[in-house]
N, C-alpha and C positions, 0 to 999 in steps of 0.2 A: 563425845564429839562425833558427829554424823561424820562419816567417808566418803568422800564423790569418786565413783569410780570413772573408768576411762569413756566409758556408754552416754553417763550424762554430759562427759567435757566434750563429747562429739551432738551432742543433743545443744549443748549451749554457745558452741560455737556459729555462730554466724555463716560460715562458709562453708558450713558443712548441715545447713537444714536442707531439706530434701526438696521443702515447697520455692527454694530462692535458687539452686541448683535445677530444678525445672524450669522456673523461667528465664535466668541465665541460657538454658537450653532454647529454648522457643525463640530468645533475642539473637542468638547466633546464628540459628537458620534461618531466622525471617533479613538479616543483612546477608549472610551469605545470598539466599533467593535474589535479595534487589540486586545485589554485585551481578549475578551469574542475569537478569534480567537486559542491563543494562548494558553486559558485554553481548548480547545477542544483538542487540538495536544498534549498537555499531557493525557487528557482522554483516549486518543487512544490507549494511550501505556500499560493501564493498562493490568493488567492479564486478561484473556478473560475466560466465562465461562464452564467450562467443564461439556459436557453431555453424556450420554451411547445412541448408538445408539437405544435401544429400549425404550428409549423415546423420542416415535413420537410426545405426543402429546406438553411438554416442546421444543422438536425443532422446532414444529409448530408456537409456541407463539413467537419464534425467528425470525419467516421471517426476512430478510431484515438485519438484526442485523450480529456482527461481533460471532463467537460461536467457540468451542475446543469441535472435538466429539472423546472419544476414546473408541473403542472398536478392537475384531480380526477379523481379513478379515478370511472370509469363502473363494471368489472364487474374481478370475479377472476377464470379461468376456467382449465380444467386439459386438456389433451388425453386420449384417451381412453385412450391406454397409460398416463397420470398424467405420464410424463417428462418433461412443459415445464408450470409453469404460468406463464399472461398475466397481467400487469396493465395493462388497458388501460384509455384516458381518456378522458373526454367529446369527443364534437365528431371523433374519429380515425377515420375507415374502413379498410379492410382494407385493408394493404400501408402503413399508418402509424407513427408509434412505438408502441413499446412496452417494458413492461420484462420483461424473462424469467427464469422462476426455475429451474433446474434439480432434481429429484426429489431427489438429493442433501441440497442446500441448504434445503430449506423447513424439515424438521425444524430443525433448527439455527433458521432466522431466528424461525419460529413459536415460539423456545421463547423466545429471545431480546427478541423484541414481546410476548410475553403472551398468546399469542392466535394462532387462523387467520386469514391473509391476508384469505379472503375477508369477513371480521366487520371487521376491522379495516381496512381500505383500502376499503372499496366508499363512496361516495358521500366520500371524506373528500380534504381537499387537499395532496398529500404534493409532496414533493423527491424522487428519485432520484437518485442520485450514480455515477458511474464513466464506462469507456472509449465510444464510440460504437462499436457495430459493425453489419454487414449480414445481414444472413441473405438469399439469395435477392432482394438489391435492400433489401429491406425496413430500416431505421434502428431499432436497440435498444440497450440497455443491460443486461447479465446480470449480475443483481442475486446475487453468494456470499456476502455478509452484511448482518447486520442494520442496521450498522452505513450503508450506502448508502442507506437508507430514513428519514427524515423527515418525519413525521406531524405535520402542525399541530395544537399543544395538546396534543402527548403528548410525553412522553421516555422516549427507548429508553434511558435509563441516569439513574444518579443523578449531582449535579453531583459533578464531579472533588476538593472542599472534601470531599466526606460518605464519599469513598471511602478504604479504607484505603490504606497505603504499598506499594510495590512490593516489599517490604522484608519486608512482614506475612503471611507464608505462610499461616498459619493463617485469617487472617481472609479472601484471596483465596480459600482451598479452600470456604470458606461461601458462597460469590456463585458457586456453580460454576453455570453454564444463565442467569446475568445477564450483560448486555452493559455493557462499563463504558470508559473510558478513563482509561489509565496513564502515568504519567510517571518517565522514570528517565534514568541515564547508562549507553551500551552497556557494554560490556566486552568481549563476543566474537562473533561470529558467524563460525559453522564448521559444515560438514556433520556428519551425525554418522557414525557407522562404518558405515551401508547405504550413504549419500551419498543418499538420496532427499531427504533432510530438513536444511534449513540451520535452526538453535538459535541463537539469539539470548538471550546471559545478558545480566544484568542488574550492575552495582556493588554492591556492598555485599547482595548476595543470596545464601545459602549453598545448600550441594548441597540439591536436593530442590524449591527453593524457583521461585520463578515465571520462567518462561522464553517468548516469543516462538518460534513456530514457521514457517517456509515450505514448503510442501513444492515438489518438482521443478518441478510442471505450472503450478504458479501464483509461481515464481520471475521469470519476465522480465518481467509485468508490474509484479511490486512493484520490481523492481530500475530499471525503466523509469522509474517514479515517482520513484524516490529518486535517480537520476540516475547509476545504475555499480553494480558489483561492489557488495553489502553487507558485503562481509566486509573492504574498504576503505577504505565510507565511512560507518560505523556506528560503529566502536568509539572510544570518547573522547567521541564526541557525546550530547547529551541530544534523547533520542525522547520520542513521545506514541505510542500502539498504542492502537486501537478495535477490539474487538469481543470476543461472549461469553466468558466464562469457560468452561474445560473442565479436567476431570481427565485425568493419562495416569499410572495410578496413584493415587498423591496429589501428585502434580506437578501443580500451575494453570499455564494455559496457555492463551495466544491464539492461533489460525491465522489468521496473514496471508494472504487469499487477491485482496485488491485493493491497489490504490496508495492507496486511500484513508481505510485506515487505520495508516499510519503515518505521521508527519512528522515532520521534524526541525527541532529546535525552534531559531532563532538566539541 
C-alpha cells in the first residue's frame, strides 16, 4: 500500500496550489485598485476649498491641489508680447495671487463669456477655479477655460433643464462657441489612431455625433482629477463635462483641458 503523506494532501488540495492562490492574489488587488479608484472619482467631486486672494500664504500650502479663490478683479492686463494675460484683484501687490490666461486660451474663454476679459471682470466679483501653481515663487491659477471663471450675476451657460440631450447632434452643432454642461453614460475612452488625443464617446450617441476630447499635454491633470487611467474609470459611468462647444468638422465637442470640468456623477 503506497502512503500519502501530508506534502501530497497539500499538493492535491485545490486551495492550496500555489498557481490558483496567485491568482486569487492578483483578483484581490486588481478589485481592491478599482474600489480605491472609484472612491477617488467621487473625492473629486466634492466641494473644493474657498480662499480670499490675500491669502498667499493658505494658497501656497495649496500648490498643486484643486482650490476656489474668490475675490474682485481690480484690472485685466496683458504682457507686452500678448502671451500671458493677468487677472488681478484688489488689495494684491506684486508677487501675489493671480489668475493667468495664456494667448492660446483667451479666444476660446472670450467667446465662451460674451465678451473681453477686460469688460467683463474688471471691478466685478468672480470665483476662479483650478490647480495652485508657482511661477517664480509667486501663487496662481491658469485659467484654460471658461468654465473656471464664475462671475457674480452672470451665467456662463444656460441651466442644464434648457439644454438639449447628449444625444441631439443637431441641436449641440447650434450652440457651437456657447459653453454649456452635459450629462451622459461613458461608453469608451480611447486614444485615437495619432494617440495625441484620448475621445471620450458618449451611450446611445451615433457616429458623427458629440464626443469629449483630451488631448496629450492636458491628460495628467484631468486624469489626476478623475483619480486613474480614464479609459478605466470612465466607461459605464455617468459623467457631467463643462465647457464650450466646438466643431471638428460637424462633430461637437468639448476639450477637457482642466479637472474641473468633468466629474463623475454617483
Amino acid at each position: 500500500m503506497k502512503l500519502v503523506t501530508s506534502s501530497n494532501h497539500r499538493l492535491n488540495d485545490p486551495s492550496m496550489n500555489p498557481h490558483l492562490i496567485f491568482k486569487s492574489t492578483r483578483l484581490f488587488f486588481a478589485a481592491a485598485g478599482a474600489f480605491l479608484l472609484l472612491s477617488c472619482a467621487f473625492v473629486s467631486a466634492a466641494e473644493l476649498p474657498v480662499l480670499k486672494p490675500e491669502q498667499r500664504a493658505e494658497i501656497l500650502a495649496k500648490k498643486g491641489e484643486e482650490v476656489r479663490v474668490k475675490g474682485k478683479v481690480a484690472r485685466v492686463s496683458t504682457t507686452s508680447s500678448g502671451s500671458i494675460t493677468f487677472i488681478n484683484f484688489e488689495g494684491i501687490e506684486m508677487g501675489g495671487f493671480s489668475g493667468v490666461v495664456h494667448r492660446e486660451d483667451v479666444a476660446e474663454i472670450e467667446r465662451a463669456l460674451g465678451g473681453a476679459l477686460r469688460d467683463l471682470l474688471t471691478g466685478k466679483e468672480i470665483v476662479l477655479k483650478g490647480r495652485v501653481t508657482l511661477y517664480e515663487g509667486k501663487p496662481q491659477i491658469e485659467v484654460r477655460s471658461a468654465s473656471q471663471i464664475e462671475v457674480e450675476g452672470k451665467m456662463t451657460a444656460p441651466p442644464s433643464s434648457d439644454l438639449p440631450s447628449i444625444t441631439n447632434t443637431p441641436a449641440l452643432r447650434a450652440l457651437d462657441g456657447k459653453s454649456v454642461t452635459l450629462e451622459g453614460f461613458v461608453k469608451q475612452a480611447e486614444a485615437s489612431k495619432g494617440g495625441g488625443i484620448l475621445l471620450i464617446s458618449f451611450e446611445g450617441v451615433s457616429a458623427g455625433g458629440f464626443m469629449a476630447v483630451v488631448t496629450s499635454s492636458h491628460l495628467p491633470v484631468v486624469e489626476d482629477a478623475v483619480g486613474g487611467n480614464l479609459d478605466a474609470a470612465l466607461p459605464g459611468r455617468k459623467v457631467s463635462i463643462s465647457g464650450p462647444i466646438s466643431l471638428y468638422g460637424q462633430v461637437p465637442q468639448i476639450e477637457i483641458k482642466t479637472g474641473d470640468q468633468i466629474k463623475v456623477i454617483p
